[in-house]
Legacy VTK file of the C-alpha trace (Angstrom):
# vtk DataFile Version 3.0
C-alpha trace
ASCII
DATASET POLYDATA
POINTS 510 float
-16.980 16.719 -3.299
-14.280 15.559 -5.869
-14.062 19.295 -7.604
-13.774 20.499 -3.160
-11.151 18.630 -2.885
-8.781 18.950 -5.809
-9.691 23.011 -5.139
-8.532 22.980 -1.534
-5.432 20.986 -2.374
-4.387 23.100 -5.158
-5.073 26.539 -2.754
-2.753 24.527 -0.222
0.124 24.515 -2.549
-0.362 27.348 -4.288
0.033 29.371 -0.984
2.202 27.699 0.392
4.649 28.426 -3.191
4.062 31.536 -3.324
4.991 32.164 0.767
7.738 30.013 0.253
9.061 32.692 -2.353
8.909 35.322 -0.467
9.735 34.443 3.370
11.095 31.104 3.358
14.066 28.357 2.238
12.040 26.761 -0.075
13.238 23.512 -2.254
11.037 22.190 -5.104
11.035 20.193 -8.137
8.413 19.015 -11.254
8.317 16.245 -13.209
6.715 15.152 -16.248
6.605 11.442 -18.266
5.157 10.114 -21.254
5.479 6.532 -21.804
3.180 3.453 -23.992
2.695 -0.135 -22.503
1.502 -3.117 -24.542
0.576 -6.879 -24.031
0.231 -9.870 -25.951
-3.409 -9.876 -25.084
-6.047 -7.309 -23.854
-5.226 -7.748 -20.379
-1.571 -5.984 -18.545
0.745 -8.877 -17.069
0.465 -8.952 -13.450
3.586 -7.205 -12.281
3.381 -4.243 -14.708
0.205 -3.312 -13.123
0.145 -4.882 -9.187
1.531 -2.415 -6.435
1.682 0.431 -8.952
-1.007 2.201 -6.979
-3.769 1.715 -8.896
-2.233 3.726 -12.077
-1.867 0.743 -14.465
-5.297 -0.332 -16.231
-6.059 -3.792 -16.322
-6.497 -3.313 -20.102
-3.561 -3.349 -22.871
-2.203 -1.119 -24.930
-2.503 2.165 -22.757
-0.276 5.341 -23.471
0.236 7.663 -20.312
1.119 11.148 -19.085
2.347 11.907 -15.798
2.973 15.169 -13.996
3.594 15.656 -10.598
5.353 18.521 -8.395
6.795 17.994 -4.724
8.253 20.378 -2.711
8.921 22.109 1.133
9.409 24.560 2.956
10.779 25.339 6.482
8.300 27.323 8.712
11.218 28.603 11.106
12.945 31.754 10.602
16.617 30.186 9.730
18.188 33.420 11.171
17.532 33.035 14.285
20.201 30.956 17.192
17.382 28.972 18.318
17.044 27.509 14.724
20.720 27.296 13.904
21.368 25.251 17.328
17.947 23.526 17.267
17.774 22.628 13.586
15.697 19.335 14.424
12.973 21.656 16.190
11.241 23.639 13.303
8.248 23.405 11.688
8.640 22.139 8.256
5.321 22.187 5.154
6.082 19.909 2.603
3.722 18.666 -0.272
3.433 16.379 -3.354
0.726 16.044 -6.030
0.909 13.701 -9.158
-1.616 13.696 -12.085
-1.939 10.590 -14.490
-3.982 10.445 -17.555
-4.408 7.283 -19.769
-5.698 6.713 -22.738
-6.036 3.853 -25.092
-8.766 0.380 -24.119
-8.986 2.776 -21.055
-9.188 6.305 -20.656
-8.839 7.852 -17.502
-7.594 10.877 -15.461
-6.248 9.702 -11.766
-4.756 11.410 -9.373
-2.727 9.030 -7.193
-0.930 11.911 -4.811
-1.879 14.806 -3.560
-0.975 15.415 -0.241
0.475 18.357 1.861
2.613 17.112 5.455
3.395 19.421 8.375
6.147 18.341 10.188
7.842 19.440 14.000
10.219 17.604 15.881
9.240 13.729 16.074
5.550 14.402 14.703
3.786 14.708 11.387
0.511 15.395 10.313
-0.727 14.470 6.835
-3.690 15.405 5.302
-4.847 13.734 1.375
-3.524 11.186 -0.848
0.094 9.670 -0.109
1.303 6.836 -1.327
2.622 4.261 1.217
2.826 0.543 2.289
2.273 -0.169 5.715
3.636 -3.098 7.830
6.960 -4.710 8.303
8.227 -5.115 4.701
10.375 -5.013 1.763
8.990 -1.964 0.607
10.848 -2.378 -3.189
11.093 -5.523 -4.136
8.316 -7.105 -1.916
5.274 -9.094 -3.093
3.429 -7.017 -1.459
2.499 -6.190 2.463
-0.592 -8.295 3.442
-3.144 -5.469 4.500
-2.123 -2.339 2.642
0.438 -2.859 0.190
0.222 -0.158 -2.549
-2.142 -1.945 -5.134
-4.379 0.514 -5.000
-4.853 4.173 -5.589
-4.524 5.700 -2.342
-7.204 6.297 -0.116
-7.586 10.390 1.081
-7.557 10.511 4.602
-6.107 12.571 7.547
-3.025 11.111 9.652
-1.240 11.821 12.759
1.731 10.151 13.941
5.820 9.506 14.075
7.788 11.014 11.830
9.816 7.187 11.973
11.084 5.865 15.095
11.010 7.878 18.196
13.268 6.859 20.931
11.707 7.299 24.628
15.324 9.223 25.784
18.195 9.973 24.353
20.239 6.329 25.697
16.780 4.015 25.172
17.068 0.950 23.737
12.822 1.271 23.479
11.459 3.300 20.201
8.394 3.583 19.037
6.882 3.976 15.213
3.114 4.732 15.469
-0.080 6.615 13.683
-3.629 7.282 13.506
-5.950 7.713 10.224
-9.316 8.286 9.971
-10.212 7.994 5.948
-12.919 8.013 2.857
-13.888 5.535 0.489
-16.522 7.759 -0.952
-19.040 6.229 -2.992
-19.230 3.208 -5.095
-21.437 1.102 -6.644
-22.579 -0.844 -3.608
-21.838 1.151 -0.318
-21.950 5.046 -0.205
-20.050 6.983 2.417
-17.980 4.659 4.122
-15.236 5.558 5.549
-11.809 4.211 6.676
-10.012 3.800 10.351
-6.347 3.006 10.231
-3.603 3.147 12.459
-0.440 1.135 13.222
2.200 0.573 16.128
5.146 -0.314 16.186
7.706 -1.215 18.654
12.065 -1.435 18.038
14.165 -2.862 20.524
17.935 -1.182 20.092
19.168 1.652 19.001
19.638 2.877 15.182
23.592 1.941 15.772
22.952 -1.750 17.279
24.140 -4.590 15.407
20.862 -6.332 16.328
17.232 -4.479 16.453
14.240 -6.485 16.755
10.484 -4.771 15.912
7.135 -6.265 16.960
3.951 -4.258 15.391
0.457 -4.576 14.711
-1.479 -3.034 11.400
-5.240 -2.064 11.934
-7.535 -1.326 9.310
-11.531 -1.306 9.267
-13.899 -0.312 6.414
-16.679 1.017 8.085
-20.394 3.062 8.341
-22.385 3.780 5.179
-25.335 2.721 3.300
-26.474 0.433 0.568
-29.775 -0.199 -0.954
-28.683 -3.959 -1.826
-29.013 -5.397 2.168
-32.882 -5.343 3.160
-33.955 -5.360 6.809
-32.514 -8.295 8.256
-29.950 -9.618 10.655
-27.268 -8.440 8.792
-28.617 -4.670 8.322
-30.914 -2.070 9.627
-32.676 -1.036 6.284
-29.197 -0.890 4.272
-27.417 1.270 7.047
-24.271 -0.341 8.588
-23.369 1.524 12.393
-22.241 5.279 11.563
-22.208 7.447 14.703
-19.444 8.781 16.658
-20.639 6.726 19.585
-19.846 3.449 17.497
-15.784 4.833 16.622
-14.655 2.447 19.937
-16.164 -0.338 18.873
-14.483 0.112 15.659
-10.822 1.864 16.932
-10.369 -0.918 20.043
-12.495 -3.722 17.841
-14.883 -4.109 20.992
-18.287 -5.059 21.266
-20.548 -2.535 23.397
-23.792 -0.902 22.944
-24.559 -3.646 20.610
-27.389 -5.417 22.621
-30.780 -4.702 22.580
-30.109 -1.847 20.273
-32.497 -1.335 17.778
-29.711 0.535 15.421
-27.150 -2.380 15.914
-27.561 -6.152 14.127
-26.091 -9.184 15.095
-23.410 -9.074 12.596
-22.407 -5.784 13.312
-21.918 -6.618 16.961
-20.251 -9.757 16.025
-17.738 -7.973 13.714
-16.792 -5.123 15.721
-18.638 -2.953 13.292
-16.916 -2.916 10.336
-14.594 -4.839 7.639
-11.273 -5.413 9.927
-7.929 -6.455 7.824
-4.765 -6.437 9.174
-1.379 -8.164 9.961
0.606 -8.687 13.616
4.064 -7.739 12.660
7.573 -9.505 13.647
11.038 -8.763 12.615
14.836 -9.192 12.985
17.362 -6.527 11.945
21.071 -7.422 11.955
23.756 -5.032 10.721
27.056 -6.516 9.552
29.700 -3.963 7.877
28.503 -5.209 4.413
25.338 -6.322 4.946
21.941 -5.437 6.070
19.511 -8.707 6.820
15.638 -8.407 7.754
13.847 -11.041 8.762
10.099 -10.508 9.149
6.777 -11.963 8.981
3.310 -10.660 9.143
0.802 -12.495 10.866
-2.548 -11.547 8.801
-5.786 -11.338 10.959
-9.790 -10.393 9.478
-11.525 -11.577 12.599
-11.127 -12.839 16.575
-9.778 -16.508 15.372
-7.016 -15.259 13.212
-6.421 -12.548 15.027
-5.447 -15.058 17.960
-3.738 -17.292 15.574
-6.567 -19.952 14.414
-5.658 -19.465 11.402
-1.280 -20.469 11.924
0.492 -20.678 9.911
-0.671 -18.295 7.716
0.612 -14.778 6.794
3.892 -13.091 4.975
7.069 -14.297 5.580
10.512 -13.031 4.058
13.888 -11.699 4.275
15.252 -8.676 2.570
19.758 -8.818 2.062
20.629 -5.443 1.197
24.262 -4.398 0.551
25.989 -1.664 2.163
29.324 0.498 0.930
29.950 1.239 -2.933
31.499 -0.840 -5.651
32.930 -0.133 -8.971
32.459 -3.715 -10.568
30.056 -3.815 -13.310
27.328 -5.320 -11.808
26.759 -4.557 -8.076
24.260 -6.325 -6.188
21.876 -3.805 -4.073
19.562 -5.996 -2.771
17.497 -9.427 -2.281
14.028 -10.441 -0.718
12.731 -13.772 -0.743
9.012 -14.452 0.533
6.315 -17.025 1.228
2.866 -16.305 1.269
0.126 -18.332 2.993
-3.483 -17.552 2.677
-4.776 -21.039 2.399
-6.073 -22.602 6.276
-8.144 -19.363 7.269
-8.657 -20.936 10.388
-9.851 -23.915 8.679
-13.088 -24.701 7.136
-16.189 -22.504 7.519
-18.089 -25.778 8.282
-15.978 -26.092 11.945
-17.496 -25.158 14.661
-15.340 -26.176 17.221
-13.286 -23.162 17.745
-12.373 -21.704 20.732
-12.754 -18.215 19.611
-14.982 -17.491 16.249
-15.200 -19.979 13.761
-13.573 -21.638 10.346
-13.304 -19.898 7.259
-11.961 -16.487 7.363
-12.724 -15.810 3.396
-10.016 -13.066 3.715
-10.715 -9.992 2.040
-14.231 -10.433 1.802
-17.646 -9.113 3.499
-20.971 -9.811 4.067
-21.852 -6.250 4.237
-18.851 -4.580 2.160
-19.649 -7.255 -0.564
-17.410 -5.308 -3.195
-14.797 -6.620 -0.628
-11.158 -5.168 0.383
-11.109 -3.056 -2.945
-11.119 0.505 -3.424
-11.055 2.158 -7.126
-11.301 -1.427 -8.538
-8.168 -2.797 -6.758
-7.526 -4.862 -4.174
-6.187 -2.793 -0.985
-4.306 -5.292 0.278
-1.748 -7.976 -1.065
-2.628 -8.591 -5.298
-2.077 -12.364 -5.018
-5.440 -12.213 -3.531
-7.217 -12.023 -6.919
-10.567 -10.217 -7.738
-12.768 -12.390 -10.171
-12.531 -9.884 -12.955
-9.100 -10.806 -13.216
-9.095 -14.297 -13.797
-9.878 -16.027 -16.826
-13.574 -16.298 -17.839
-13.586 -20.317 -16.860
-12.836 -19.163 -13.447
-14.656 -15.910 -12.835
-17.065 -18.168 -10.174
-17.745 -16.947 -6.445
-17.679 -13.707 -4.688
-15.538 -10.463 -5.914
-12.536 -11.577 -4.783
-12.564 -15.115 -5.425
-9.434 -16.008 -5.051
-8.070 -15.902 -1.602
-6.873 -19.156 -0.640
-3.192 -19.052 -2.155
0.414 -20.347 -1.544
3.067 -18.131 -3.138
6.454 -17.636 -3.771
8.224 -14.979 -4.510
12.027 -13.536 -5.342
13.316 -9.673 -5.846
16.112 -8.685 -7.006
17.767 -4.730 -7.533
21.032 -4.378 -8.805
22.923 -1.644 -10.577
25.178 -2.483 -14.265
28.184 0.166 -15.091
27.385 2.299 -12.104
23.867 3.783 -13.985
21.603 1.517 -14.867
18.840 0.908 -12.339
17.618 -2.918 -12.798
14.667 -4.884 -10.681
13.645 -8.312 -11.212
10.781 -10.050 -9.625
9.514 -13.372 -9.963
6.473 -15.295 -8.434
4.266 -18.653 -8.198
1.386 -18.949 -6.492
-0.810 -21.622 -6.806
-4.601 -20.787 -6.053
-7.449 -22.665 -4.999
-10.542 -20.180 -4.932
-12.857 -19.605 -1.839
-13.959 -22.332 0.775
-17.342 -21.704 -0.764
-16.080 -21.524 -4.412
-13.294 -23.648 -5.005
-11.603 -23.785 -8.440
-11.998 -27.254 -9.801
-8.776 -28.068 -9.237
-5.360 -26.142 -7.980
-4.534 -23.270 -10.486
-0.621 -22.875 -11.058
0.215 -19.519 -12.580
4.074 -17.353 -13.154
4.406 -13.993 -13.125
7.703 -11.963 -13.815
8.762 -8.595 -14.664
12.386 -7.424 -15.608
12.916 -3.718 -15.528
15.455 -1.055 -16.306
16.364 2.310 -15.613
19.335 4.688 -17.055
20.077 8.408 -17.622
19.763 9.363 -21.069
20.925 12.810 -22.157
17.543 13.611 -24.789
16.382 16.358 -23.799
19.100 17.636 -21.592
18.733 14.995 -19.378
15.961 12.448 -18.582
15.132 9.180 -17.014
14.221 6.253 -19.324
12.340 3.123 -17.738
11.454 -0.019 -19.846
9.939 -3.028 -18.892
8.970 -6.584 -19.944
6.584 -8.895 -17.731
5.450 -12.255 -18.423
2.299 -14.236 -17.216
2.110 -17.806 -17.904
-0.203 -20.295 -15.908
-3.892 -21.418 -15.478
-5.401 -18.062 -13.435
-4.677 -15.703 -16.097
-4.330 -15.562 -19.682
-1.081 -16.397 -20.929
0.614 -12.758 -21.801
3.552 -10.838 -22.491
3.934 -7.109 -22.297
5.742 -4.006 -21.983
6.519 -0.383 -20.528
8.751 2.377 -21.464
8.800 6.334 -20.870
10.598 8.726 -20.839
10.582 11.297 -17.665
11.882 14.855 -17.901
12.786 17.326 -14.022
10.817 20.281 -16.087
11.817 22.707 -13.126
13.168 22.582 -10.252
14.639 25.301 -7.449
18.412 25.718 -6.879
18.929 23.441 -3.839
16.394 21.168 -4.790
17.937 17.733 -5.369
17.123 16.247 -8.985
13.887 13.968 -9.752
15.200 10.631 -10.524
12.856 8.077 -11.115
11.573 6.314 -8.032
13.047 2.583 -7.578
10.700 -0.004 -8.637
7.694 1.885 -9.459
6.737 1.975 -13.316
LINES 1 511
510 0 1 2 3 4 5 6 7 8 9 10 11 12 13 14 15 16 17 18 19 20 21 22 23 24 25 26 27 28 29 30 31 32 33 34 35 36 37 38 39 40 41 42 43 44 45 46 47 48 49 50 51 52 53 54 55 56 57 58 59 60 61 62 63 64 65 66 67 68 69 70 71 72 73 74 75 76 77 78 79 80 81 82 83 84 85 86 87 88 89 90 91 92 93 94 95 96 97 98 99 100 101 102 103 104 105 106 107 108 109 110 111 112 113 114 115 116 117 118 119 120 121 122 123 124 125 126 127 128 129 130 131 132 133 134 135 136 137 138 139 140 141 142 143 144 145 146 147 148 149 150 151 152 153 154 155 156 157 158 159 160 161 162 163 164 165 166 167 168 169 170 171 172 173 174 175 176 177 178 179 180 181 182 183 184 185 186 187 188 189 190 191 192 193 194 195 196 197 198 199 200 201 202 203 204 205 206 207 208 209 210 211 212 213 214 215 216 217 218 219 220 221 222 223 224 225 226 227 228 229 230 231 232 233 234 235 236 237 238 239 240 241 242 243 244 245 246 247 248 249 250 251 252 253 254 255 256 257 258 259 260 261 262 263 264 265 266 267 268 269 270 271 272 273 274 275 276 277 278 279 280 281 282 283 284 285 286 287 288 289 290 291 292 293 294 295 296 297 298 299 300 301 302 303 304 305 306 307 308 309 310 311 312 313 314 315 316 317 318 319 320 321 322 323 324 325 326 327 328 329 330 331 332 333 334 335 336 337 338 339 340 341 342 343 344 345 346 347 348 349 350 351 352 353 354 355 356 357 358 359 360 361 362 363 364 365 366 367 368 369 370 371 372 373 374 375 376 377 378 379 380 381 382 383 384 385 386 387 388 389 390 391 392 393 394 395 396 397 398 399 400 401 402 403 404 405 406 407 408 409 410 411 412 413 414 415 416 417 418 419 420 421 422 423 424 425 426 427 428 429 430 431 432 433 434 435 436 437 438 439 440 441 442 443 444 445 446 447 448 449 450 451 452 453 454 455 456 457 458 459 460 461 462 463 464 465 466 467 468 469 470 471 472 473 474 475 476 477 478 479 480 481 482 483 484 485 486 487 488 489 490 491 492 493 494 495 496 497 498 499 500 501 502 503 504 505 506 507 508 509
């Protein structure tokens, strides 16, 4: 299924390269990077490896290769009025695929994006591996978005939705930011062929030139289906097999219960979960545009069942706010941008032994499952934000509990980006959590722990022309073993076509 899929996607771009040549505008680039990263210890400091999409190995030292190619190409016969009046109306193919290979305590081959996008007016459709955070969020210098944050390697799957925010006329105040997913986890070790349902909305009030916009948006994601030979018979499976039919999608789209009575297919659990693992986050957020300024104020609300989703489990969830500068300045070091956040994980609608609920009950052991007992991971990495720790990760004196064993956590965090003599790239991020365990698994005692990173990035003019990034993170506290490490590579545009703009290294991602 693997070899399929890496064929079809490599048909896709070769065809659409080769039509691009000959019929169509047509702007394209390639990269490639070699770089070496080494810690202290075994294991990689926390924020050289969290949010990096699953490309950074747990283990230390590690020496990587990157290449990756990204292009498009417009559909729309550029010589004709109708496109030369109506630019905003053609049909546009663009693409992107990235290989990684590392070798050293860990050798692996990933391929983190691979993706081709089809594009007309407001609308997109997206089919493979993209990388992409989801929610209302710093998406640079964030901790990390609650239910999908970029920890992980992507998950393939098939989108359709906004390309951004679509106004409903031309003078509305009223836009809309929305899409639907339907995705794979494949197999693992404990569940085979689950798959993934996704989709988010999200509302803006004003228009892109108001001083003020406010947003209001909910995130939906649900692991569901497949089949594991580790749950017998019993009320919380039928033989293994969790609800996989077409007829049980509403129950897991709307999170509904129906057709769950008196069906000999359907458990109790399943009916009282809404069929599936369900993570997400209710999203709020405040805009305001001064001439030298931007300001965001947000918060996500996270949810995994009916109390939190009706806020049992207050006041937890994300909460920030992103300063990012606007206009240009020649002083040596310019200030692009701040985010400050505080992340609360720790009431889960209080403890599992309440009862007394109105809706559900205590103990919302984010990130966990009964059934999907590997939890919210996929590839070995948590999906969602990486402050909510798997129990490989810890230290051996605290490796106790489920797989992730760690999600009762207060956090706080600080970005910062920033540019010295007008070329050199810099992002700092510091954190604290402190981190309790599980209701059912409870560290000993209350588990302080740092994490920081410092990173650069410059032009360098080796062979004519590249992009140099080096790091240095830093992990000291009582989760994780005391470490220091580093990052640096070198990343060369190997080819590119003539309009194409040049492949700088992305902000913030190592």
């Amino acid at each position: 299924m693997k070899n399929n899929y890496r064929l079809l996607i490599a048909c896709i771009l070769y065809s659409s390269v080769s039509l691009a040549q000959n019929l169509y505008p047509h702007q394209a680039s390639a990269y490639a990077e070699i770089g070496v990263m080494g810690s202290t210890t075994h294991r990689t400091p926390f924020w050289l490896r969290a949010n990096q999409y699953g490309i950074i190995p747990l283990s230390a030292p590690v020496g990587t290769f990157r290449l990756g190619v990204q292009g498009s190409l417009l559909l729309t016969d550029t010589n004709s009025v109708r496109s030369f009046i109506r630019p905003n109306r053609e049909w546009t193919l663009s693409y992107a695929a990235e290989g990684v290979g590392n070798a050293g305590n860990v050798n692996q081959i990933l391929v983190p994006e691979a993706y081709v996008k089809l594009t007309h007016k407001g609308l997109e459709i997206v089919a493979g591996r993209r990388r992409e955070v989801m929610g209302l969020v710093d998406s640079t210098l964030s901790s990390g978005s609650y239910g999908y944050s970029g920890n992980a390697l992507p998950l393939p799957k098939i989108q359709i939705g906004t390309r951004g925010f679509i106004p409903f006329s031309r003078r509305s105040w009223l836009a809309v930011s929305a899409f639907f997913a339907h995705g794979w986890f494949g197999n693992t070790w404990y569940v085979k062929r689950s798959y993934l349902h996704q989709k988010n909305v999200t509302w803006r009030i004003g228009k892109p030139s108001s001083r003020v916009r406010f947003y209001a948006g909910i995130n939906h994601n649900v692991q569901w289906a497949g089949h594991t030979d580790y749950l017998p018979d019993n009320s919380i499976s039928i033989n293994g097999q969790m609800p996989n039919r077409f007829s049980d999608l509403p129950n897991v789209v709307f999170a509904i219960r129906t057709n769950g009575l008196n069906n000999d297919r359907i458990t109790r659990f399943d009916w009282e979960n809404m069929y599936g693992n369900h993570v997400g986050s209710i999203d709020a957020a405040t805009e305001v545009l001064l001439p030298w300024l931007n300001v965001l104020l947000y918060h996500q609300h996270s949810y995994e069942d009916a109390s939190s989703f009706l806020f049992q489990n207050f006041p937890d969830g994300l909460y920030g706010i992103r300063l990012r500068t606007i206009g240009t300045s020649n002083a040596f070091f310019r200030l692009n941008g701040l985010n400050v956040e505080f992340l609360s994980t720790v009431f889960q609608s209080g403890d599992p032994d309440q009862k007394n609920l109105q809706f559900g009950w205590g103990g919302d052991n984010n990130f966990n499952h009964a059934q999907y007992q590997e939890g919210w991971i996929y590839r070995n990495r948590v999906i969602g934000s990486p402050f909510l720790t798997r129990l490989i990760d810890a230290k051996p004196e605290n490796r106790i509990g489920y797989v992730i064993n760690n999600n009762r956590v207060k956090m706080a965090h600080f970005g910062l980006q920033a540019t010295l003599a007008n070329q050199i790239d810099v992002i700092a991020k510091v954190s604290y959590s402190e981190n309790k365990g599980t209701y059912n698994f409870p560290f000993p005692k209350t588990l302080p722990q740092w994490s920081s990173i410092i990173q650069f990035g410059l032009p360098v003019s080796w062979l004519g022309g590249s992009w140099l990034t080096a790091a240095v993170a830093v992990d000291s506290g009582q989760l994780y073993d005391n470490a220091t490490g580093g990052f640096i590579s070198l990343r060369k545009t190997i080819w590119q076509t003539r309009n194409a703009a040049m492949l700088k290294k992305p902000v913030g991602r190592l």
